[in-house]
N, C-alpha and C positions, 0 to 999 in steps of 0.2 A: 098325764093328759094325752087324747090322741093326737096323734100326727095327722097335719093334712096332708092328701097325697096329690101330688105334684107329678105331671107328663115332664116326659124328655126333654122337653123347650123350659121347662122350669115355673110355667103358668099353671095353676092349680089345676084339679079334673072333678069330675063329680065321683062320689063312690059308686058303685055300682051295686043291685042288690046281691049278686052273687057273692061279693065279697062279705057283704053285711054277713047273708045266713052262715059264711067259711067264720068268721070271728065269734058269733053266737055258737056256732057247735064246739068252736077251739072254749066257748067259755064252760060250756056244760061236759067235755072234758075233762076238765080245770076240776070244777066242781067233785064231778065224778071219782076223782084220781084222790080226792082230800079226804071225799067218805070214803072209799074202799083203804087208803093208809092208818086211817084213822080206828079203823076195827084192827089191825093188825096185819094188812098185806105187805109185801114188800113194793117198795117205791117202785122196781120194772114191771111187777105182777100188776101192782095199780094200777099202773099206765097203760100197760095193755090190754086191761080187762074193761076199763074204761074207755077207750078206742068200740068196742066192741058193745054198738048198741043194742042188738039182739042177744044182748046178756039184762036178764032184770037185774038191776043196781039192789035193791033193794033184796032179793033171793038171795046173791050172791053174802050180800053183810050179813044174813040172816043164817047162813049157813055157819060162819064164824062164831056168831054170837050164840049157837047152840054147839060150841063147840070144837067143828071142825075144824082145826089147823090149818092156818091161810095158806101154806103148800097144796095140800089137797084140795082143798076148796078151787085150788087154780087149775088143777087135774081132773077134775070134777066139772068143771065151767067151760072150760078151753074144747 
């Protein structure tokens, strides 16, 4: 469940939107990092290639799934 977030003095605060869109990107990361493991990358190649929105997600899996060895595929994308 989320946490409320709470100022220094201990009384609640409102969210703010910037945090909002920082949590949605942290979630489509998430996301990200679960398809590119899931074809075969490795857990830090995930992570980092999912960081990297000017990589299409979808190209990327797509290169695997015809074969290319999630190594190169990271050599290849990076």
């Amino acid at each position: 469940m989320p946490q409320i977030p709470e100022s220094e003095d201990g009384t609640l605060r409102m969210t703010t939107a910037h945090e909002i869109i920082e949590t949605e990107l942290d979630r489509v990361e998430r996301w990200r990092t679960a398809e590119l493991m899931r074809v075969g990358f490795a857990g830090d190649d995930a992570v980092a290639l999912a960081a990297r929105l000017d990589i299409d997600l979808h190209g990327a899996i797509e290169l695997v799934q015809r074969g290319c060895p999630p190594e190169l595929a990271v050599r290849i994308l990076g």
